[in-house]
C-alpha atoms as one frame of an Amber mdcrd trajectory, in Angstrom:
protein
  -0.291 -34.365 -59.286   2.831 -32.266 -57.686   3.324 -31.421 -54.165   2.669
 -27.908 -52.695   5.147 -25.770 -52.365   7.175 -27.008 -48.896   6.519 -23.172
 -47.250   2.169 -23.593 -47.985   2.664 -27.028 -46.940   4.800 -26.436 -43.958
   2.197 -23.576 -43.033  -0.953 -25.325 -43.524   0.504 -28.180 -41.305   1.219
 -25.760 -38.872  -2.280 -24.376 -39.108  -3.819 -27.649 -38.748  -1.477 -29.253
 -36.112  -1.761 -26.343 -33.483  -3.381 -26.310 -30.217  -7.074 -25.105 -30.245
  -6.712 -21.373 -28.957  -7.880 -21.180 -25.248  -8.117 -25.383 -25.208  -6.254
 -26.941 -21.849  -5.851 -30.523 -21.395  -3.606 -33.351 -22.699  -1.503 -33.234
 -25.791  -2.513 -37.086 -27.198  -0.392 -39.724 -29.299  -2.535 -41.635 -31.202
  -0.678 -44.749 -33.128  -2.657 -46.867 -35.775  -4.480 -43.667 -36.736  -5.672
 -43.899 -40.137  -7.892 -46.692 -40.045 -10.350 -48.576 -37.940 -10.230 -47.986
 -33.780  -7.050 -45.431 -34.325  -9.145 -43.717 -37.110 -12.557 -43.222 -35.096
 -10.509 -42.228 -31.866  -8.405 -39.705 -33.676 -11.496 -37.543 -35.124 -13.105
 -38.152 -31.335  -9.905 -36.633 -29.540  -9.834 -33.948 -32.151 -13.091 -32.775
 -31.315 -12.747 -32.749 -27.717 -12.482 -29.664 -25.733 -11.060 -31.513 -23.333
  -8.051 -31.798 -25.299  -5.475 -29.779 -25.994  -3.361 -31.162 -29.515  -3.636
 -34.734 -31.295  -0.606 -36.397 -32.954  -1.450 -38.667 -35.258   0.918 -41.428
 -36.133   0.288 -44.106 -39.005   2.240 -45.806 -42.100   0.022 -43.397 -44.155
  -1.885 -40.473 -43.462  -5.557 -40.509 -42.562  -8.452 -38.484 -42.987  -8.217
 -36.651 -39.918  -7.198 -33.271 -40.602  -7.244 -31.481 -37.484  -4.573 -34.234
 -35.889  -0.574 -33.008 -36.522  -0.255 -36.166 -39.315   3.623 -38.154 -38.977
   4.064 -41.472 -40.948   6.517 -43.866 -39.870   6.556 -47.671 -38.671   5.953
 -47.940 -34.560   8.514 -50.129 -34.604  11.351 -47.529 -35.837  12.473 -46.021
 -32.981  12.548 -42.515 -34.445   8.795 -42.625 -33.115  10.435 -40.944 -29.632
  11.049 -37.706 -31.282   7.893 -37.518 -32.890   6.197 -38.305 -28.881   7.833
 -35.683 -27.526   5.831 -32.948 -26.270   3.176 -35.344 -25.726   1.460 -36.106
 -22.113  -0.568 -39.514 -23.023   0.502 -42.162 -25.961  -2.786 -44.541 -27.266
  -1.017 -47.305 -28.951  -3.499 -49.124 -31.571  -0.883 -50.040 -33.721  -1.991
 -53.629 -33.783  -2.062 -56.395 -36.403  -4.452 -58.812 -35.673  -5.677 -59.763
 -39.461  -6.684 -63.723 -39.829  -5.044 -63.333 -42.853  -1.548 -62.013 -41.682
   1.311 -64.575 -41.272   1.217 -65.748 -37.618   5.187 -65.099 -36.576   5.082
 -61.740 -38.990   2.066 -60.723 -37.013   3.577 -61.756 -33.595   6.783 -59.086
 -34.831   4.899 -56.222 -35.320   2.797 -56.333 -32.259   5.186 -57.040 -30.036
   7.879 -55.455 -31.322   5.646 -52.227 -32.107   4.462 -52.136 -28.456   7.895
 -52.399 -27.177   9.331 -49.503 -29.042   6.412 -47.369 -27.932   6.730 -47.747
 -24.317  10.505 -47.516 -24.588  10.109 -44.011 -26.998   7.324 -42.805 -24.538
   9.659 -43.310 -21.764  12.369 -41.682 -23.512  10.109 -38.687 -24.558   8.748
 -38.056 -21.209   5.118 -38.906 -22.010   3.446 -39.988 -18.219   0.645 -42.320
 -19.591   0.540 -44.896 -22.131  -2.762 -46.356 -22.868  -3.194 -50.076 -24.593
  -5.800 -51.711 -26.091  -5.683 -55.753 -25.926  -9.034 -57.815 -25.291 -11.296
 -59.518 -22.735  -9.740 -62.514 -24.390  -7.310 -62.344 -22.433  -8.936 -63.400
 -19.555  -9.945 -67.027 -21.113 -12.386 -69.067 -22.067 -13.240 -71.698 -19.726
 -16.018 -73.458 -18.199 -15.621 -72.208 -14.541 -15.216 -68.739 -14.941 -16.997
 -66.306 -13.016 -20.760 -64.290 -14.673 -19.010 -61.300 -15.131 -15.244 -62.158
 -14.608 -13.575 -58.768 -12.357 -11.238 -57.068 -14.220  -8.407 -58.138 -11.952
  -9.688 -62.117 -12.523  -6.553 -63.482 -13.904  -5.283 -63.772 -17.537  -6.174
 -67.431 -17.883  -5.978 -67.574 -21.620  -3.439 -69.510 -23.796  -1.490 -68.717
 -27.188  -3.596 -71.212 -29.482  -6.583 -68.218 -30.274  -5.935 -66.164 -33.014
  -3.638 -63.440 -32.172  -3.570 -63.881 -27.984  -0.293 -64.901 -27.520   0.063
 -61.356 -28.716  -2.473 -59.839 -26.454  -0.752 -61.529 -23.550   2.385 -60.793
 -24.434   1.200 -57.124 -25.041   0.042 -57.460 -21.560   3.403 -58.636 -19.882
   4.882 -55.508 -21.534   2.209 -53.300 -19.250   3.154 -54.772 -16.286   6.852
 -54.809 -16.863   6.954 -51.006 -18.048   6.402 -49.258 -14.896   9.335 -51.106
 -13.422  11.551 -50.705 -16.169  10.300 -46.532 -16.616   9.485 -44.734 -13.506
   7.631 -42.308 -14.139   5.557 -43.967 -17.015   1.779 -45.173 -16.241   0.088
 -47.733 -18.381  -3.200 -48.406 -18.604  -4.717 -51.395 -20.704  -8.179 -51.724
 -22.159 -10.253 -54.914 -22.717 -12.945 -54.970 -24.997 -15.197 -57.574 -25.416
 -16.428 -58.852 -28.956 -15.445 -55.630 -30.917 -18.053 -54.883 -33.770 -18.443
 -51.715 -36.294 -16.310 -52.595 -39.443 -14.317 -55.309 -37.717 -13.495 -58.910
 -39.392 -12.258 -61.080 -36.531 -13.145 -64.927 -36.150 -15.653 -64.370 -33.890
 -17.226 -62.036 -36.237 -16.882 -64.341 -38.654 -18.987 -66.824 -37.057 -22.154
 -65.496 -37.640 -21.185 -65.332 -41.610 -22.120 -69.154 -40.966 -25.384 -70.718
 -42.889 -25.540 -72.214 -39.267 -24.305 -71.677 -36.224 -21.838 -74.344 -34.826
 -22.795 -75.267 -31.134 -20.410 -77.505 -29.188 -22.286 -80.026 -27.218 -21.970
 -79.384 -23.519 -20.717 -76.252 -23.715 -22.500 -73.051 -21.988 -21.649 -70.032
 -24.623 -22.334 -66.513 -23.192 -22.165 -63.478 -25.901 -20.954 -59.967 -24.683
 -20.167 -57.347 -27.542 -18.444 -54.156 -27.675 -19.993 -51.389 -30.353 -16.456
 -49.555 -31.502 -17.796 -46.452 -30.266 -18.635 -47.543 -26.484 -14.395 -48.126
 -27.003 -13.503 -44.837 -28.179 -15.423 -43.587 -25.152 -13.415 -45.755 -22.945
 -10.397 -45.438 -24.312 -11.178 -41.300 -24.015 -11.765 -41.651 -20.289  -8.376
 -43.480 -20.019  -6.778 -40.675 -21.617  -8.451 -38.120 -19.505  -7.581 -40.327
 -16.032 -11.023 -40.540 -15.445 -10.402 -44.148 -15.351  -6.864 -45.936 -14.715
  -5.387 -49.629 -14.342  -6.775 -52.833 -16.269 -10.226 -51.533 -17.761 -12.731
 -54.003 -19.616 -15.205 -52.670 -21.549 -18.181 -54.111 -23.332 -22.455 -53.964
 -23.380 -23.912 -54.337 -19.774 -24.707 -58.232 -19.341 -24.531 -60.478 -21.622
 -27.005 -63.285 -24.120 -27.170 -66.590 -23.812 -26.901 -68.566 -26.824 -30.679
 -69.416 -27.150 -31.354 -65.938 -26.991 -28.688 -65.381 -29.890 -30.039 -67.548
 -31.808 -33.784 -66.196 -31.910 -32.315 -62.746 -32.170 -30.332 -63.937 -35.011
 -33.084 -66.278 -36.582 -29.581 -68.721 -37.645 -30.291 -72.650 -36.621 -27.348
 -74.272 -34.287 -25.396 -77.181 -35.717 -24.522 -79.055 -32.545 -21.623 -81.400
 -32.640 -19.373 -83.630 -30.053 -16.587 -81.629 -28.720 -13.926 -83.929 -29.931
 -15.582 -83.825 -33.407 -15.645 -80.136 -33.685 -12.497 -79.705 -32.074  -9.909
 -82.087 -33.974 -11.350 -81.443 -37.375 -10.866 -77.661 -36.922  -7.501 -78.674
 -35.611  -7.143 -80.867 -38.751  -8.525 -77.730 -41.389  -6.120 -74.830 -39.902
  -2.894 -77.636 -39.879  -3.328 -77.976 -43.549  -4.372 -74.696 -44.386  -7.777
 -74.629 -45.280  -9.080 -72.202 -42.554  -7.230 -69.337 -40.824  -8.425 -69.991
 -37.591  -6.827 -72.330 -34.806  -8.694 -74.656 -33.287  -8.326 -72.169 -30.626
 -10.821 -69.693 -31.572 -13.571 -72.073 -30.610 -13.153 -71.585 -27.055 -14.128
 -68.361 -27.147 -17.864 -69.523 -29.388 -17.811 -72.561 -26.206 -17.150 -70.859
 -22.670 -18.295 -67.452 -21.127 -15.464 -64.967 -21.038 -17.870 -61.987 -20.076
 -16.467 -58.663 -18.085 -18.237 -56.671 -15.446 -16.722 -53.224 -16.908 -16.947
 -52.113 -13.285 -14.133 -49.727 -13.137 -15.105 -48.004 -15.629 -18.609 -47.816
 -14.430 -17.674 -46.561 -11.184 -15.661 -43.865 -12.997 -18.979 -42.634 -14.408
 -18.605 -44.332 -17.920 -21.800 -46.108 -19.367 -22.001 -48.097 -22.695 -24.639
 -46.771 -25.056 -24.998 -49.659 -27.162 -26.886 -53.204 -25.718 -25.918 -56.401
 -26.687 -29.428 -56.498 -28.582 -28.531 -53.799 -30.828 -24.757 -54.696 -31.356
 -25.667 -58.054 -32.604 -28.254 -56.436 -35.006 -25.862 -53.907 -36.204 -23.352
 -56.952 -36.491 -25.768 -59.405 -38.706 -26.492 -56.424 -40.741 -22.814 -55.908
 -41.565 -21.992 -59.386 -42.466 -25.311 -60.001 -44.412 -24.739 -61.562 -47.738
 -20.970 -63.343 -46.611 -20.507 -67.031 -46.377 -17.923 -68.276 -44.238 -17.801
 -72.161 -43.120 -15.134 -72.938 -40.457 -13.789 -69.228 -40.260 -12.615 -69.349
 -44.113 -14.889 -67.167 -46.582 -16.481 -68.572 -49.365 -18.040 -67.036 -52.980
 -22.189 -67.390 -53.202 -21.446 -71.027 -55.130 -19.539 -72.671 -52.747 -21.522
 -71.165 -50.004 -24.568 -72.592 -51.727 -23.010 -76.318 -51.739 -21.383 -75.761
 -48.083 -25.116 -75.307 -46.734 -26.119 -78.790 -49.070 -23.619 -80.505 -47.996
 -24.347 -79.338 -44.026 -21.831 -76.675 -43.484 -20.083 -78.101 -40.719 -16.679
 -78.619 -39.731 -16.746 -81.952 -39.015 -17.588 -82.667 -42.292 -15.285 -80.175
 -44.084 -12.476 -81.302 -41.856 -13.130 -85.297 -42.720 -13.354 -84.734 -45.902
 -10.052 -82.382 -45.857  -8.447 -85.380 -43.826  -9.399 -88.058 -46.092  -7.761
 -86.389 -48.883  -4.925 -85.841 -47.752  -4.614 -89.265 -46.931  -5.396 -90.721
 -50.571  -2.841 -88.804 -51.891  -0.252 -89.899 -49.310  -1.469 -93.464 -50.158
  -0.788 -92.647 -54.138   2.509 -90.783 -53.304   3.677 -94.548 -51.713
């Protein structure tokens, strides 16, 4: 199919790019805007009357077609020009894919996010607005039920993707000091679900549900949209600073577990933990050891700054984990890696656990040293 003529293109562009007549409010940068988060935050901004203009800024273009569309990598720092004019930046530019390479993952992010605040700054946007996780906080047996949003980061690199997060969240507190003049706020969600594939989605793919022994799991979720809603009232400064965001309260895992109607698995810690050590060292799942933490500990966020700006979650943790099970119904994953209905089938015969997938892994690997000698 050929392209329209560059004059109807360049005029329907300009039809769809310009401000609503009469509308007052922020001009918004939205990066990562075709898909997921970016995607459903775009079409939300666009309809606001609260804002003025969207720019929309993605490898591709998305579906979106009252945003003013530019495709380029975050990372090329061309990104300033295409920033200027604009009063508030939301950066959701993120890779955080099991799948992806870890060190190529590690580049985008943190690259990405440092070119943005650096082009904001440049452009003369006041506000920058990024999205990391309540992950960041930890998972650890003594934290505080609900941890404050200015609890400190206690949280270590070996989770999927939150030496990124942290590292995002150095850049935050760095950029005001390195641009004066340029605000950042950052946004924590909780256990994002509505078309998201993380590991801790990925745990209730599970024909069971792996419970450490002695550990004292609490489950908070965040429905996407309760996040486009917060991320909105950072863009409008109805809310400012470090905000978390997720369901009011939180279930215990007994009560996840009846909700779900999925049986625990309970296993030593030392079991569970150095066989899924074992499987992601030699390739067999994506996720670290790491990751398990978060399915162990409570890591569970009051929201209260965003609640005492007025903001209120519509979803319950009830209804999230319903929408959640409904989403994942009919995949098998065992230790974080997905599986086709056969192998699921034997998995769940042969227990579905990792401390049998990771022995069995382990011993191997170490007949076919013993043949290599």
């Amino acid at each position: 199919m050929s392209s329209p003529d560059p004059q109807v293109r360049a005029a329907r562009n300009q039809s769809t790019s310009s401000a609503r007549p009469g509308a007052r409010g922020p001009v918004v940068a939205v990066t990562g805007a075709a898909s997921g988060v970016g995607a459903l935050l775009t079409e939300r901004l666009a309809a606001s009357d609260e804002v003025r203009r969207v720019v929309a800024i993605d490898e591709r273009r998305g579906g979106c077609e009252a945003a003013e569309w530019h495709t380029l990598d975050v990372r090329d720092p061309a990104i300033a020009e295409k920033l200027r004019g604009a009063d508030v930046v939301v950066h959701l530019a993120l890779d955080l894919d099991l799948e992806t390479d870890a060190a190529a993952r590690t580049a985008y992010n943190v690259r990405g996010t440092q070119t943005v605040l650096t082009a904001a700054a440049a452009a003369g946007v006041h506000r920058v607005v990024l999205c990391t996780s309540s992950m960041v906080y930890g998972a650890l047996p003594d934290n505080e039920l609900p941890l404050s949003e200015d609890a400190e980061l206690r949280a270590t690199a070996e989770a999927t993707g939150v030496g990124d997060l942290l590292e995002i969240e150095r850049l935050a507190r760095r950029a005001p000091r390195a641009h004066p003049g340029l605000n950042v706020t950052v946004v924590r969600p909780a256990v994002l679900v509505g078309g998201m594939d993380t590991a801790l989605t990925r745990y209730f793919e599970s024909p069971r549900l792996l419970v450490v022994a002695g550990s004292r799991p609490a489950w908070q979720f965040c429905h996407v949209d309760d996040l486009c809603s917060a991320l909105e009232y950072a863009v409008l400064e109805k809310a400012d600073g470090e905000l978390a965001v997720g369901c009011d309260g939180w279930l215990e895992q007994e009560e996840v577990e009846e909700l779900s109607g999925i049986r625990r698995m309970e296993l030593p810690s030392a079991v569970a933990l150095g066989a899924a050590a074992r499987l992601h060292r030699i390739g067999l799942t994506p996720s670290p050891a790491g990751d398990l933490a978060y399915t162990m500990y409570p890591w569970v966020v009051s929201g209260s700054r965003l609640h005492d700006a007025g903001w209120r979650p519509k979803h319950t943790n009830e209804e999230v984990l319903a929408e959640l099970l409904e989403e994942v119904a009919g995949r098998h994953t065992v230790a974080g890696r997905r599986l086709g209905r056969k192998d699921a089938t034997a998995a769940g015969a042969a227990g579905a656990t990792v401390a049998l997938l990771g022995a069995a892994a382990v011993v191997r690997r170490a007949r076919k040293a013993r043949r290599r000698i």
